[in-house]
C-alpha positions in Angstrom: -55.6 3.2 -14.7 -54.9 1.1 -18.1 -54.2 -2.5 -16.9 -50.2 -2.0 -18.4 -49.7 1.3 -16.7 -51.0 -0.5 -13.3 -48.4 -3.6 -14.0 -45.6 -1.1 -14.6 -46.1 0.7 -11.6 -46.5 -2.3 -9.2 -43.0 -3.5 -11.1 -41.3 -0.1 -10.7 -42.6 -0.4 -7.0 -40.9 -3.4 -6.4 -38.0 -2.5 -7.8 -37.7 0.7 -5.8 -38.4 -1.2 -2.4 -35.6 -3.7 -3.4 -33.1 -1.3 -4.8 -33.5 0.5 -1.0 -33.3 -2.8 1.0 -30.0 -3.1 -1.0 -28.9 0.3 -0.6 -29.7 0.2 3.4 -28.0 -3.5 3.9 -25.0 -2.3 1.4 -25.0 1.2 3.6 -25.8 0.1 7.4 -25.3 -3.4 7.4 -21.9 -3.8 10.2 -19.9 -5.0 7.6 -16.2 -5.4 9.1 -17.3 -6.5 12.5 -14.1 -8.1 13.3 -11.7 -6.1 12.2 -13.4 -3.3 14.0 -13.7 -5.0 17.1 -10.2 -5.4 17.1 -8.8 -1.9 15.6 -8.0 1.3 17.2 -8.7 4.8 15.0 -5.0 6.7 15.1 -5.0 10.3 13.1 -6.5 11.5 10.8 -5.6 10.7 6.7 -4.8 13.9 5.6 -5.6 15.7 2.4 -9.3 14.0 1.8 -10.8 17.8 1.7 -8.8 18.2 -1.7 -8.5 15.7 -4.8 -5.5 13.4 -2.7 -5.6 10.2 -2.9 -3.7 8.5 -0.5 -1.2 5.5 -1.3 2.2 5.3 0.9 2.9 5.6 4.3 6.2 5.6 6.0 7.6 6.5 9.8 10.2 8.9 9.6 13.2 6.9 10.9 14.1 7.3 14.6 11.0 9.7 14.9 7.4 10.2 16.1 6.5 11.8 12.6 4.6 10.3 9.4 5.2 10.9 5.8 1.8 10.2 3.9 2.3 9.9 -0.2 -0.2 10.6 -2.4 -1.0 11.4 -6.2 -3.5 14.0 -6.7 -6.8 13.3 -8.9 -6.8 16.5 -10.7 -3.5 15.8 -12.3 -1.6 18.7 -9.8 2.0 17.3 -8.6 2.1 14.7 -6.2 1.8 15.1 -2.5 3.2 14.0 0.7 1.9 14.8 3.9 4.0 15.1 7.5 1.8 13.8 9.9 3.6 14.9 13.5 1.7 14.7 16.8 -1.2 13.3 15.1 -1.5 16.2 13.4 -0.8 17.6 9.7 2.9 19.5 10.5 2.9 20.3 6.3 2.7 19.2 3.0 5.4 19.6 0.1 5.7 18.6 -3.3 8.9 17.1 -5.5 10.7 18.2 -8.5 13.2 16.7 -10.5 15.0 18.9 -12.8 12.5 21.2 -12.4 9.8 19.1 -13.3 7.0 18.6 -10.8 6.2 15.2 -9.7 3.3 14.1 -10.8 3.5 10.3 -10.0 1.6 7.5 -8.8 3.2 7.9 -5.7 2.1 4.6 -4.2 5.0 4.1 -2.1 7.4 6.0 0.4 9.5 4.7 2.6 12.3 7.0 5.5 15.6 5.2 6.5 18.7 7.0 7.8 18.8 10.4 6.2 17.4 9.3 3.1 13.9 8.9 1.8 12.4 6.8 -1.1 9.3 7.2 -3.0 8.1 4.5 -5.6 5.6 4.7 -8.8 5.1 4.2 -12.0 8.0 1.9 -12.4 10.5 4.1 -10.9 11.8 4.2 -7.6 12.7 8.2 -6.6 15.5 9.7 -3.6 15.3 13.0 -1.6 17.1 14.3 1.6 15.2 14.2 5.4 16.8 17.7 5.8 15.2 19.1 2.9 11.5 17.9 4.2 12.5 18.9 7.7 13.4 22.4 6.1 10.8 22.8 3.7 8.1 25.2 4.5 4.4 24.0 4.0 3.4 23.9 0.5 6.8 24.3 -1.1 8.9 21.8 -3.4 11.4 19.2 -2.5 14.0 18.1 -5.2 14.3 14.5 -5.9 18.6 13.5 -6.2 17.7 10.8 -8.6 15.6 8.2 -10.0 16.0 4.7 -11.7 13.7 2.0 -13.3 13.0 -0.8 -11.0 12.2 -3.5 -13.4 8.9 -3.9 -11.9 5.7 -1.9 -11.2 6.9 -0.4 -8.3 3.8 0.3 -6.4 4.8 -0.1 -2.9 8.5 -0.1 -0.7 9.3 -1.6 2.1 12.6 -1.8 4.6 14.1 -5.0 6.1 17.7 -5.7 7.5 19.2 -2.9 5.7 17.3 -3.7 2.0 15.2 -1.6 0.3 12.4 -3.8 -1.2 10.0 -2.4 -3.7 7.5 -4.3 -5.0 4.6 -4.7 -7.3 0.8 -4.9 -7.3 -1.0 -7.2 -9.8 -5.0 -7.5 -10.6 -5.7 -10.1 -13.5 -6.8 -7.5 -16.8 -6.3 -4.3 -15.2 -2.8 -4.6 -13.8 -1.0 -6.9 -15.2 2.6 -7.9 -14.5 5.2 -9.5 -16.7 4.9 -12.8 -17.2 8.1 -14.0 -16.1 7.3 -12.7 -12.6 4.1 -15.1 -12.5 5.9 -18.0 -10.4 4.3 -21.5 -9.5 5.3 -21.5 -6.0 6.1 -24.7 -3.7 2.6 -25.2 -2.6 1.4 -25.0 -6.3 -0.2 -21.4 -6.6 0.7 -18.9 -8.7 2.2 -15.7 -7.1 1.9 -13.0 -10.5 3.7 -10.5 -8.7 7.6 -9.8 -7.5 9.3 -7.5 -5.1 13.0 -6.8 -5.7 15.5 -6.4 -2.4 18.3 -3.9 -2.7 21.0 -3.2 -0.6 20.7 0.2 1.2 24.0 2.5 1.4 23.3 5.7 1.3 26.5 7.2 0.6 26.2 5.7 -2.6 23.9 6.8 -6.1 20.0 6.0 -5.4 20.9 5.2 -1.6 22.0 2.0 -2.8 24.8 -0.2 -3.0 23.6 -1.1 -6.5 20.4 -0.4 -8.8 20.5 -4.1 -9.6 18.8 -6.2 -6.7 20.1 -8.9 -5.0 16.6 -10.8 -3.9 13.6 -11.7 -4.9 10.4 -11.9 -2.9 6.9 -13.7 -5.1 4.0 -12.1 -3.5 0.4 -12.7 -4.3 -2.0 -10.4 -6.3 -3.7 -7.2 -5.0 -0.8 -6.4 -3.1 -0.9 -2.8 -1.7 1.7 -2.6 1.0 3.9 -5.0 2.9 5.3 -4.7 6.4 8.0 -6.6 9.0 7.4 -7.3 12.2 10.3 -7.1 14.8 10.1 -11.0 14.4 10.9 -10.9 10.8 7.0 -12.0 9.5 5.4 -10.3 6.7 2.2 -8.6 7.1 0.3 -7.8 3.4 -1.9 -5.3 2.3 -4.1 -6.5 0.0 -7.1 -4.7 -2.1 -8.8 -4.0 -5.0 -11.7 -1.5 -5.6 -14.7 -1.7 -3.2 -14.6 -5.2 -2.2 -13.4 -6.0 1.1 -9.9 -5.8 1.8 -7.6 -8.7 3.2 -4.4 -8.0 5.9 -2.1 -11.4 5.8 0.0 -12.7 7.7 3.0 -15.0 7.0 6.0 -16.6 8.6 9.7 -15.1 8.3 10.9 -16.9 4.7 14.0 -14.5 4.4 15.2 -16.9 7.5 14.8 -20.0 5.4 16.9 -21.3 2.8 16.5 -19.5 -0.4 13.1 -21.3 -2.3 14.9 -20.8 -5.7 16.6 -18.3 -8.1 15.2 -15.5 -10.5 17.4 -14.7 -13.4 17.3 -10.7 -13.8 18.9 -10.0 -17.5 22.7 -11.6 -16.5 21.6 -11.3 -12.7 20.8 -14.3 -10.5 19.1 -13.6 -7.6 17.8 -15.6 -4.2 14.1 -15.8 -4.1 11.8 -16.9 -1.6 8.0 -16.9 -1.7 5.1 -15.9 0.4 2.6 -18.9 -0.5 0.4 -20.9 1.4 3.1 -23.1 2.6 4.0 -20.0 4.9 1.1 -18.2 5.8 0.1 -18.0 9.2 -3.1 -16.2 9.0 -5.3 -13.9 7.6 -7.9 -10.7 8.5 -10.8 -9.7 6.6 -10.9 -5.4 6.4 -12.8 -2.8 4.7 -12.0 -2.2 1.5 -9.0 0.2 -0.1 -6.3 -0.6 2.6 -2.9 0.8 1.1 0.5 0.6 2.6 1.1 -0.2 6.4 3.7 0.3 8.4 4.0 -1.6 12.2 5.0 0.7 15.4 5.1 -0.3 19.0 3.7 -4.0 17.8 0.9 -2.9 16.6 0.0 -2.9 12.5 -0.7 0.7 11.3 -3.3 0.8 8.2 -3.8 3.5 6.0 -7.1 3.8 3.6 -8.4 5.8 0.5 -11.4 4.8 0.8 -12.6 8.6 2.1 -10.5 10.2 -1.0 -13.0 12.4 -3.2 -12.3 10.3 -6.2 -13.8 6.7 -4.4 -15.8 7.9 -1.4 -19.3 8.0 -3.3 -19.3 4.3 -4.0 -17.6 3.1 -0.4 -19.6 1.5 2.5 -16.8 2.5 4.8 -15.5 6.0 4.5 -12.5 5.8 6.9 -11.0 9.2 7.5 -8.3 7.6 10.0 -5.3 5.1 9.5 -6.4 2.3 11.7 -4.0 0.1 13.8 -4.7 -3.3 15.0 -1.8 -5.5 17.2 0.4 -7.7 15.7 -1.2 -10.1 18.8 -4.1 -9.9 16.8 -2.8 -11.8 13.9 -1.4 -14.6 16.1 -4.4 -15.7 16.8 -6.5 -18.2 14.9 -7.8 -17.6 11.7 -10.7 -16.4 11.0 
């Protein structure tokens, strides 16, 4: 063997025997050992044998039934999943004037008789009775959409407002710049969720399509739940690094921080900074929206989706719950 053949194979050695100590810490290493320690598997995230990707979550109000939200990576109409029993009851599409819904989905939320789904800047309506009546695989039609004035990525309920809110990631995602606030512990939140007031007899299930609040959240955020003690938990991811669940204290309580001028609309803000934050959990990476039920905070993942399951660590197939006890404790 020439003497530059031998040095290239003892380099491509190397490189193999360190390429697989990478793949098998990246691979086996027990990455997560807290938050697994602590969390219980619930059912299983449904549609992750097709091209779904999952994104909202949402308990159907007053019931013992899911509604998972998806958008689908082949570019077919959006999904949404009724998860009843721990089991996957059906799945139905939506239309608006005829046109299938092909959106980001990233957001659903059920309140009353109404249900909301958020994407792509818009935030859409449909009837409970029509996804109680609709057979699996059929079409639901959306009453009516409107422009949120934000990214819309993710929607949450509190005290009888609809919140829907946006998720920012510095190049990628990028919010306006007016909704990048210097908050009072001298961060900078790039992101905004808007609060509107929930009547469902009205157009959009709304009192108005112009919100009255204004909550600054910080970047990556996928989903954002209330306890029954008014704290925020947060969602928060990007890609395959390791997700983070936060915790903060209940601001809406407080005084209002400030104001946000909306076109000719003031409106009371408050902001989740570090001056509120109570704590904070490290979790695998790709948690979406969560949604908390009998105390204890309910996680859903894409990491196991077709489209990013090659590349994860952690594959989870199940939405995960941890207690809300949990993130009393100290940090960690």
């Amino acid at each position: 063997m020439s003497k530059p053949l031998k040095i290239f194979t003892i380099s491509f050695s190397i490189f193999l025997v360190i390429l697989m100590l990478f793949l098998c810490i990246y691979y086996c290493w027990p990455w997560n050992k807290y938050f697994f320690d602590i969390a219980s598997k619930e059912f299983l995230i449904p549609g992750l044998d097709t091209n779904f990707v999952p994104q909202g979550m949402s308990i159907i109000d007053g019931q013992d039934r899911y509604l998972i939200s998806g958008y689908m990576s082949d570019n077919t109409p959006s999904r949404v999943y009724v998860i009843s029993n721990n089991k996957i009851e059906k799945y139905f599409t939506l239309t608006q004037e005829n046109i299938d819904y092909k959106g980001h989905a990233g957001g659903i939320i059920s309140k009353g008789g109404t249900i909301w789904i958020v994407g792509d800047g818009y935030c859409s309506r449909f009837h409970l009775s029509d996804v109680n009546n609709v057979k699996n695989a059929g079409k639901v039609s959306i009453l009516d959409s409107f422009a949120t004035n934000n990214g819309a990525d993710f929607v949450f309920e509190n005290n009888g407002y609809l919140w829907i809110g946006e998720f920012y990631k510095q190049g990628k995602y990028e919010t306006k710049d007016s909704h990048k606030l210097t908050t009072r512990s001298g961060e900078v939140n790039p992101a905004l969720a808007f609060g509107y007031k929930i009547d469902e007899s009205m157009a959009y299930g709304l009192f108005s399509k112009t919100p009255e609040k204004a909550l600054s959240l910080r970047e990556k955020c996928q989903g954002v739940a209330v306890t029954t003690e008014g704290k925020f938990v947060l969602s928060c991811s990007y890609s395959i690094s390791d997700s983070a669940i936060y915790y903060y204290k209940d601001v809406l309580n407080e005084e209002k921080h400030g104001e946000f001028i909306l076109g000719k609309h003031i409106l009371d803000l408050w902001y989740l900074d570090n001056e509120s934050i109570l704590n904070e959990i490290n979790a695998p990476s790709m948690s979406e929206e969560i949604v908390i039920k009998n105390d204890r905070l309910y996680i859903l993942f894409e990491s196991a989706c077709k489209k990013y399951r090659i590349f994860n660590r952690k594959r989870l197939q199940n939405v995960y719950s941890i207690s809300i006890q949990s993130l009393e404790s100290k940090k960690n």
